[in-house]
Backbone as a chain_set.jsonl record, in Angstrom:
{"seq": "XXXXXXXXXXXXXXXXXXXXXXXXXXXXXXXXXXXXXXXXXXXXXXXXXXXXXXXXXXXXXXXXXXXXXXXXXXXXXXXXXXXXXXXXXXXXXXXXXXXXXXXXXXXXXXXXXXXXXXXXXXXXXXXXXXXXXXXXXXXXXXXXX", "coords": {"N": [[14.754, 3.546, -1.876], [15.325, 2.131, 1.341], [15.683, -0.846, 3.0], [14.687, -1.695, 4.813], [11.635, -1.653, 6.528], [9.104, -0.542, 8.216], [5.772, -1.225, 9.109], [3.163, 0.108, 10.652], [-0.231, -0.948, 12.291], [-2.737, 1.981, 12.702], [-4.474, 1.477, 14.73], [-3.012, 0.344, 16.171], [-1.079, 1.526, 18.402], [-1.343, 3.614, 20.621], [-0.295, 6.474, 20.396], [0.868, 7.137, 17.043], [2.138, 9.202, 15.951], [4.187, 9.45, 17.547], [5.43, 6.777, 17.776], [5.578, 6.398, 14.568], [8.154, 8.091, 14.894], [10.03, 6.738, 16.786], [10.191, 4.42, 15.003], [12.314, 5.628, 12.887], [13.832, 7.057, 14.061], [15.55, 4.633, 14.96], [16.369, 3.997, 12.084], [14.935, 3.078, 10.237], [12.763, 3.203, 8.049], [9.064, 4.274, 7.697], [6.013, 2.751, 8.356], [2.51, 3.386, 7.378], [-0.463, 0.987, 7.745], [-3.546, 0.207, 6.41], [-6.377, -0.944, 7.29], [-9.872, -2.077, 5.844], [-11.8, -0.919, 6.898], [-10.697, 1.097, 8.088], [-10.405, 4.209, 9.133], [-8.682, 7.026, 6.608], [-8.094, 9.764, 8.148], [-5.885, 9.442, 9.808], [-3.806, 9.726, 9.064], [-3.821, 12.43, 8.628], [-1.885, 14.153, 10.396], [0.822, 13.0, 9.914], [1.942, 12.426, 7.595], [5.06, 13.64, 7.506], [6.62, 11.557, 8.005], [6.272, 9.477, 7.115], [6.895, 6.635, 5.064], [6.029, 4.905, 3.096], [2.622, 4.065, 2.558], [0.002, 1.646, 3.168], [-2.342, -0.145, 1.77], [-4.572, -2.271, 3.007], [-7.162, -4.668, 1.071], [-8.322, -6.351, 1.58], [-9.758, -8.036, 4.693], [-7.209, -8.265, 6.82], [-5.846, -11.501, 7.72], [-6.511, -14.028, 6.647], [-5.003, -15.942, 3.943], [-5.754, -15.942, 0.263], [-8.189, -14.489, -0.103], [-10.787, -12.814, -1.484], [-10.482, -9.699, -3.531], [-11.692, -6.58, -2.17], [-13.852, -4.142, -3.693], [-14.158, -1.538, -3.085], [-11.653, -0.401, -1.746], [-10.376, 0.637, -4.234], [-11.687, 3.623, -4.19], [-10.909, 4.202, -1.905], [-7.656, 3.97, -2.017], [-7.387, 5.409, -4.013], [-7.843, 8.177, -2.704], [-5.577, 8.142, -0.923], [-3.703, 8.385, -3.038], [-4.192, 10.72, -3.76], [-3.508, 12.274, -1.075], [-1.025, 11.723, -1.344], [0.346, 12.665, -3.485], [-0.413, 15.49, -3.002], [1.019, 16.12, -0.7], [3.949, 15.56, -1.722], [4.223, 17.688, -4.044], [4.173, 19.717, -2.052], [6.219, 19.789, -1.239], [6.918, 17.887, 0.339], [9.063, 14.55, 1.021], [8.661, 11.894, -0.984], [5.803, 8.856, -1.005], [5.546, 5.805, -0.983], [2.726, 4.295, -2.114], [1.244, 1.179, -1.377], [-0.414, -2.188, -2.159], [-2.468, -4.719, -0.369], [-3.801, -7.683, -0.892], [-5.877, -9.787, -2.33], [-5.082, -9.034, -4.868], [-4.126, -9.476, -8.217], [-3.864, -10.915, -11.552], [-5.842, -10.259, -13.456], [-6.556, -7.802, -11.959], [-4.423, -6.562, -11.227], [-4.002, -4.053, -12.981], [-6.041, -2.216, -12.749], [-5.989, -1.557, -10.206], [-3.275, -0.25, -10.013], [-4.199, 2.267, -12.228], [-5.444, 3.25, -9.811], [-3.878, 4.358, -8.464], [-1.458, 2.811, -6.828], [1.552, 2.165, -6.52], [3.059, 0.004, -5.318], [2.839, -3.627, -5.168], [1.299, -6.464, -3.323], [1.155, -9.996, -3.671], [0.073, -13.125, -3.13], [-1.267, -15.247, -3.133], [-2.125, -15.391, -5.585], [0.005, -15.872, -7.038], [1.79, -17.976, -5.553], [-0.152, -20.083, -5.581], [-0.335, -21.043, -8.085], [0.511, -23.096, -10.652], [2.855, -22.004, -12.849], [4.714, -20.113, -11.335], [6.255, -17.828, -12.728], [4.953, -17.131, -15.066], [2.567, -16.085, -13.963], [3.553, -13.805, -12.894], [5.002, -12.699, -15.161], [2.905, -12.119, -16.507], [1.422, -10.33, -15.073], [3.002, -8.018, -15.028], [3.033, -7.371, -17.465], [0.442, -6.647, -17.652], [1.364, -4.142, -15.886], [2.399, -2.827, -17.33], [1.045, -1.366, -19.59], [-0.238, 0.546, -17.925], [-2.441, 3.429, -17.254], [-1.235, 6.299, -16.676]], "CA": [[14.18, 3.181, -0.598], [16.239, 1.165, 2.208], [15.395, -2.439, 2.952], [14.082, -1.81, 6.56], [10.731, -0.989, 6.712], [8.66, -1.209, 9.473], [4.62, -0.754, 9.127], [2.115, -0.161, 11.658], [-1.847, -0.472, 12.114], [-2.934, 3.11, 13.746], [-5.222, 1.498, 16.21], [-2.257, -0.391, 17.809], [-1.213, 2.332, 19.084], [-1.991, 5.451, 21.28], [0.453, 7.765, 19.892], [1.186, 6.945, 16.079], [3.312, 10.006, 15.579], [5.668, 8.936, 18.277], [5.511, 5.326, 16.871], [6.456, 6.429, 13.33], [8.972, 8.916, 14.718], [10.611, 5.746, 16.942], [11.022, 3.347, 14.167], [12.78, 6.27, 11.98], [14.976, 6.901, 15.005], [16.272, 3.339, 14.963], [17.267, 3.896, 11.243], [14.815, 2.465, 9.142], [11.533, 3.53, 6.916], [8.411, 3.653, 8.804], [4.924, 2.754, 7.245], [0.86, 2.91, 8.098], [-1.367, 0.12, 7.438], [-4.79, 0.926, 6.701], [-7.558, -1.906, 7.069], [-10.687, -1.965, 4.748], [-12.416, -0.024, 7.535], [-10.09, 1.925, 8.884], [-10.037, 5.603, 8.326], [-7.566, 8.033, 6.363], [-7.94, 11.087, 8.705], [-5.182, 9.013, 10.772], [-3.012, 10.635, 7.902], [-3.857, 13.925, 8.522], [-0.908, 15.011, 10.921], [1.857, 12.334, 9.746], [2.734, 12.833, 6.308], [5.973, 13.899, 6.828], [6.899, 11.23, 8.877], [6.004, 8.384, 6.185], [7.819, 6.369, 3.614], [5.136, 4.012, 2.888], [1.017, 3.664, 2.966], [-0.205, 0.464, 2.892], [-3.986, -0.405, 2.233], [-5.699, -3.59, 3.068], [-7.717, -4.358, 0.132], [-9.126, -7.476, 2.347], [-9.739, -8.064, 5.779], [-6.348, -9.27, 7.338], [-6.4, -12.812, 8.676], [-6.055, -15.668, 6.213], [-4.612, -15.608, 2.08], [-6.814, -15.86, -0.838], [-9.509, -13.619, 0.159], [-11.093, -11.453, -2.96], [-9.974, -8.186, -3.12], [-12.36, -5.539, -1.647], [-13.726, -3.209, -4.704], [-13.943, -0.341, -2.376], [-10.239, -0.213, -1.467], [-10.01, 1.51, -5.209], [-11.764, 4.635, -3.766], [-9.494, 4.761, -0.57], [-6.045, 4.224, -2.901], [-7.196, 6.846, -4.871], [-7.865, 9.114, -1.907], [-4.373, 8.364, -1.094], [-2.788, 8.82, -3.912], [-4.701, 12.266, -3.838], [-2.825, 12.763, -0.332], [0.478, 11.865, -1.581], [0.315, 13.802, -4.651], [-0.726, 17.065, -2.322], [2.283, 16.17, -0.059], [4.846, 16.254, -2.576], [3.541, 18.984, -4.416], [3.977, 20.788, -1.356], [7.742, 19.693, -0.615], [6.934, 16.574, 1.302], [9.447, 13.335, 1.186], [8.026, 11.399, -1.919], [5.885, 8.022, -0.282], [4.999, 4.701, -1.503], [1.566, 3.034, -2.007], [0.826, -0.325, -1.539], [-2.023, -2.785, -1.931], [-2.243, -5.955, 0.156], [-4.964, -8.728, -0.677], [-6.252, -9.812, -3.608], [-3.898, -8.338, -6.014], [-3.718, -10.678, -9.111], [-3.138, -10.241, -12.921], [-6.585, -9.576, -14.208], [-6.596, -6.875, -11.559], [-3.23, -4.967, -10.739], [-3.923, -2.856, -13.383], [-7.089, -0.67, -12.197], [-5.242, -1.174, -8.966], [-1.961, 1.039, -10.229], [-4.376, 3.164, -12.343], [-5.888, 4.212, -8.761], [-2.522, 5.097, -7.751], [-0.86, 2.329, -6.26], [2.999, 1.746, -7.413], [3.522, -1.35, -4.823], [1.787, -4.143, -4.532], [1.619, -7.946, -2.552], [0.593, -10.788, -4.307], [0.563, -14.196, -2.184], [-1.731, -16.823, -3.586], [-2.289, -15.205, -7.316], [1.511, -16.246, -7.5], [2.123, -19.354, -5.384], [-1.092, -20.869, -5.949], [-0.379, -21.395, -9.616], [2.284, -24.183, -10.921], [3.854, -21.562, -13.555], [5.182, -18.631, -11.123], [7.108, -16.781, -13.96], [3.927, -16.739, -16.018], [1.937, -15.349, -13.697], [4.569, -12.538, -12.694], [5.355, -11.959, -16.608], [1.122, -11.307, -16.497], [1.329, -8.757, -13.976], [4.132, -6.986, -15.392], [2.456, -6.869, -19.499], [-1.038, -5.49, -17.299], [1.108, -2.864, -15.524], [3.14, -1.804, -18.736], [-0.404, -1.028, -20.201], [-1.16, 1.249, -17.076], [-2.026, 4.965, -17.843], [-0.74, 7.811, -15.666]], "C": [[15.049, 2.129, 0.068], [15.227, 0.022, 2.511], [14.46, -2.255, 3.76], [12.912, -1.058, 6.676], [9.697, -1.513, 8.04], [6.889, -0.305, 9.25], [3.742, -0.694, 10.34], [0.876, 0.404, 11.453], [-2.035, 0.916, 13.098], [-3.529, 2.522, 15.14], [-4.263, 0.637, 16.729], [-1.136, 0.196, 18.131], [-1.692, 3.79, 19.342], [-1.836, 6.702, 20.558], [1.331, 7.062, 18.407], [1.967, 8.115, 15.981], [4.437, 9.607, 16.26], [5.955, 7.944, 17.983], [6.611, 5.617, 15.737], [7.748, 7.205, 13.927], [10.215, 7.556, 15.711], [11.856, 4.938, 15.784], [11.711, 4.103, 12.777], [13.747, 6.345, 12.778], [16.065, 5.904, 14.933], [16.752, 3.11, 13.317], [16.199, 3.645, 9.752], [13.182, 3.132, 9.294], [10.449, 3.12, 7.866], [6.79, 3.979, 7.849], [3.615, 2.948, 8.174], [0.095, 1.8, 7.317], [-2.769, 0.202, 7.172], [-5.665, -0.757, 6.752], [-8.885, -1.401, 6.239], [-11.529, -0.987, 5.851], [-12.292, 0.617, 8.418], [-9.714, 3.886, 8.43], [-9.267, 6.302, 7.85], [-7.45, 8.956, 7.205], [-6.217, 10.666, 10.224], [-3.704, 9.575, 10.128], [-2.29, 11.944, 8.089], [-2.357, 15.017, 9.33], [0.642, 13.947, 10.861], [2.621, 12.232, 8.912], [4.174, 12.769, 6.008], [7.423, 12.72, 7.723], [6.525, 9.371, 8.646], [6.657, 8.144, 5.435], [6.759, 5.658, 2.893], [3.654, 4.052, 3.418], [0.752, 2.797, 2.614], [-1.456, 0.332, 2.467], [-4.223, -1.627, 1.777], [-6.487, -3.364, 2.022], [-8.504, -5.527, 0.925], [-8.954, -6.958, 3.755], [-8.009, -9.306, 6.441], [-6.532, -10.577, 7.921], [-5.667, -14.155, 8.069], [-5.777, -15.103, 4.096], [-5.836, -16.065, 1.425], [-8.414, -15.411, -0.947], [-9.866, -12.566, -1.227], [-11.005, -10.223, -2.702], [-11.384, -7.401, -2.853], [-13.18, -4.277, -2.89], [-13.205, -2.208, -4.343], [-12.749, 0.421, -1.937], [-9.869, 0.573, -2.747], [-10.463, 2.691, -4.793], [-10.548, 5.308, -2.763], [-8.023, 4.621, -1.283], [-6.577, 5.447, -3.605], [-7.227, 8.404, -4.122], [-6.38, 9.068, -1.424], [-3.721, 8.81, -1.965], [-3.216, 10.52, -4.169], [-3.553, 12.665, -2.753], [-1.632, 12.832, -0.278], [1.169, 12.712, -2.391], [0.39, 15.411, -3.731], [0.555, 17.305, -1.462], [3.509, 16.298, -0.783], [4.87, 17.755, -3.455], [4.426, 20.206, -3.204], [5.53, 20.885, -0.481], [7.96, 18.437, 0.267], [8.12, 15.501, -0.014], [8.442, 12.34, 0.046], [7.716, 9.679, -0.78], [5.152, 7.02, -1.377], [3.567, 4.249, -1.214], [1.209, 1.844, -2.296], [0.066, -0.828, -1.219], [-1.692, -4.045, -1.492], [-3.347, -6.786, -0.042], [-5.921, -8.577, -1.767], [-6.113, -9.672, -5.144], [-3.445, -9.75, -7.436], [-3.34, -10.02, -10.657], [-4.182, -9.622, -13.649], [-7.276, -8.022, -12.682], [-5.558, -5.381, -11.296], [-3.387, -3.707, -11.951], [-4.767, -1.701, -13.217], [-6.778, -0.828, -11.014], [-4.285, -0.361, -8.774], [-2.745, 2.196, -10.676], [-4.866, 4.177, -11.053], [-4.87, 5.025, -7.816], [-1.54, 4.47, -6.705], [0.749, 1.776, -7.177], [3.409, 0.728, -6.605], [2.628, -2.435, -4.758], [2.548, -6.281, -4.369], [0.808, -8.822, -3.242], [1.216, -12.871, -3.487], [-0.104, -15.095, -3.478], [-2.143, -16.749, -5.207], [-1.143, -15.55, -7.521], [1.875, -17.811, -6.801], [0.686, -20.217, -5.214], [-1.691, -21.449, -7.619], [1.038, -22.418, -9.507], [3.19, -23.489, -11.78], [3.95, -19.865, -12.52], [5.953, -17.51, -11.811], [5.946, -16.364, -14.821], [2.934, -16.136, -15.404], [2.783, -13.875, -13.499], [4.631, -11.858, -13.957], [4.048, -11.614, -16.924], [1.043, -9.839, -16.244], [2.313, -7.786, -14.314], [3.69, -6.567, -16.738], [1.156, -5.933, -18.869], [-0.503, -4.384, -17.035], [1.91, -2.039, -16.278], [1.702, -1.217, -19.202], [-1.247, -0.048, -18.99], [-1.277, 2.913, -17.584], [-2.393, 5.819, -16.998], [-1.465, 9.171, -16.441]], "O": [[15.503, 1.241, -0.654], [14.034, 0.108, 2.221], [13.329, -2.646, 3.469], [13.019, 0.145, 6.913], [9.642, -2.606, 8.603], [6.781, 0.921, 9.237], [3.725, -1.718, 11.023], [0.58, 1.462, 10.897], [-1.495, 0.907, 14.204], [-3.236, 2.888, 16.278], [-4.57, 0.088, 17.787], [-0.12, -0.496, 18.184], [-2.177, 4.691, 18.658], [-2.624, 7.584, 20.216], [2.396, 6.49, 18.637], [3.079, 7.599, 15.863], [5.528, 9.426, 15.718], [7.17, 7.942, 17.786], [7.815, 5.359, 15.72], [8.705, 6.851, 13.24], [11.333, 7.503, 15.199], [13.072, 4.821, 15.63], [11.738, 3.479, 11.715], [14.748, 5.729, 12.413], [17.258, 6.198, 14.861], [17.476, 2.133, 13.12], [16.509, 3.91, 8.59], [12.598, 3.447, 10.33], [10.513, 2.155, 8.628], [6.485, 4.89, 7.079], [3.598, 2.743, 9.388], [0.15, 1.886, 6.09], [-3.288, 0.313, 8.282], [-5.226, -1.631, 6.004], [-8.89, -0.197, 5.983], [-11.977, -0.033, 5.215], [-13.07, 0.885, 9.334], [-8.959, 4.442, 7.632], [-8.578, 6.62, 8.819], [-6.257, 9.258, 7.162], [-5.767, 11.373, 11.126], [-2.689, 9.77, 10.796], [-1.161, 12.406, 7.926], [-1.963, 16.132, 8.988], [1.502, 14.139, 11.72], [3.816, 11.997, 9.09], [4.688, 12.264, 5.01], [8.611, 12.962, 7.938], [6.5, 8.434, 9.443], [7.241, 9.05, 4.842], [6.721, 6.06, 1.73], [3.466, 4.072, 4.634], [1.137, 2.65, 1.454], [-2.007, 1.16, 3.194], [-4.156, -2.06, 0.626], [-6.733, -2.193, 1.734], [-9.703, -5.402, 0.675], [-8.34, -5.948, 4.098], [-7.849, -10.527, 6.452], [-7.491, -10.702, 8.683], [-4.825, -14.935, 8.515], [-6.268, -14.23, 3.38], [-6.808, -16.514, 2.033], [-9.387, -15.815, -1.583], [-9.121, -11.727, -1.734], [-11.441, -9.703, -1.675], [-12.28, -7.831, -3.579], [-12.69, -3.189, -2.587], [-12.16, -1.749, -4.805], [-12.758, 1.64, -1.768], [-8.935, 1.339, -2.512], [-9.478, 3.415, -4.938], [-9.768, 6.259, -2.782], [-7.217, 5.449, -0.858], [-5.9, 6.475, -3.613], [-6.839, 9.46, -4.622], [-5.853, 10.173, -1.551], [-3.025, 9.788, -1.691], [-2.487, 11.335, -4.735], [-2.619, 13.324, -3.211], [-0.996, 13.596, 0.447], [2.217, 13.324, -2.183], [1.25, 16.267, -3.938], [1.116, 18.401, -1.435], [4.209, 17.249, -0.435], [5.64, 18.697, -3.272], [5.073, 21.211, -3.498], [5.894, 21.619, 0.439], [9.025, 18.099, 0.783], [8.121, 15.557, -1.244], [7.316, 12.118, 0.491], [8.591, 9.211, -0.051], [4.425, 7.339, -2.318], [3.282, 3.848, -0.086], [0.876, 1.49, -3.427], [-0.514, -0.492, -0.187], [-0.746, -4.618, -2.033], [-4.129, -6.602, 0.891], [-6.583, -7.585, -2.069], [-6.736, -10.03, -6.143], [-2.613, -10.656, -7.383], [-2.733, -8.973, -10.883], [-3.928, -8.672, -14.389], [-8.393, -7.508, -12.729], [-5.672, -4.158, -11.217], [-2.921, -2.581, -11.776], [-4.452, -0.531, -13.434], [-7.44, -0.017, -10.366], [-4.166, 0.27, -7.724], [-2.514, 3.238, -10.063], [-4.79, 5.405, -11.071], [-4.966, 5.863, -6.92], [-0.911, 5.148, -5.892], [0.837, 1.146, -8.232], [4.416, 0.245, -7.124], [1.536, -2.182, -4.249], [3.461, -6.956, -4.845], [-0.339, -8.432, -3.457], [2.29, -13.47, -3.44], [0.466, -15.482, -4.498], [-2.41, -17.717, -5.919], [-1.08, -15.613, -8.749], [2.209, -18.732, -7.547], [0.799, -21.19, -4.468], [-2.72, -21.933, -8.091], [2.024, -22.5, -8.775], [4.331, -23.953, -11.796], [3.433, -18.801, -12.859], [6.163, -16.403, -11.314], [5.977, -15.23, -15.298], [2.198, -15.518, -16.173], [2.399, -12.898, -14.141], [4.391, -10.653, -14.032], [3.972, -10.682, -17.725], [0.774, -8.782, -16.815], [2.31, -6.697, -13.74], [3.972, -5.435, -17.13], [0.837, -4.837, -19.33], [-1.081, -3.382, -17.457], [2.137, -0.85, -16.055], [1.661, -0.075, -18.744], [-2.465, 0.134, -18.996], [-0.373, 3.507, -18.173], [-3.526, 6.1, -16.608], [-1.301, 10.302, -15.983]]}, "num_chains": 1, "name": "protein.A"}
């Protein structure tokens, strides 16, 4: 995957296909954002035209918000839609979880089918940042595909 990614929420804008097909134009990887109550069907005609799905596991706004449970249903409904898209010849795409993401969680967060994920204040809100990181990396060796 190239460096340059560029995500966007559906509802800001009109025309999300022409969006993603823009910031692919200009060179670089183009993502969707989902919010905790924002729908997948925004999906349905973009697929091939994705490098990256994102999903809010919180409400955007401010750091150290508790992750969302519910956001494990909707990753797993993704990872259903990514799975069906490759399968079917599609461009292999990334999922990633934003908010809340810590060590006694990333791992029923990957088993739902997320292979990226953001971690703000479970990492710099500790004084040993290597020991939390070397956490999150022993939970997601122990994940099962």
């Amino acid at each position: 995957m190239g460096a340059n990614i560029i995500s966007v929420h559906p509802e800001g804008t009109d025309h999300l296909d022409r969006t993603l097909g823009l910031i692919r134009d200009q060179g670089c990887q183009a993502g969707v954002v989902f919010n905790p109550g924002t729908p997948l069907n925004w999906l349905d005609h973009v697929m091939n035209r994705i490098d990256l799905i994102l999903i809010m596991s919180v409400n955007p706004g401010f750091g150290g918000q508790s992750f969302i449970p519910e956001a494990l249903n909707k990753i797993r409904a993704v990872r259903q839609r990514i799975d069906a898209h490759v399968q079917a010849g599609g461009q292999p795409i990334r999922l990633e979880v934003d908010g809340g993401v810590k060590g006694s969680n990333i791992r029923e967060i990957a088993q739902a089918g997320a292979d990226t994920f953001v971690a703000g204040s479970a990492i710099f809100g500790q004084p040993d940042y290597k020991a939390v990181i070397d956490h999150m990396r022993t939970e997601l060796a122990g994940v099962q595909k």
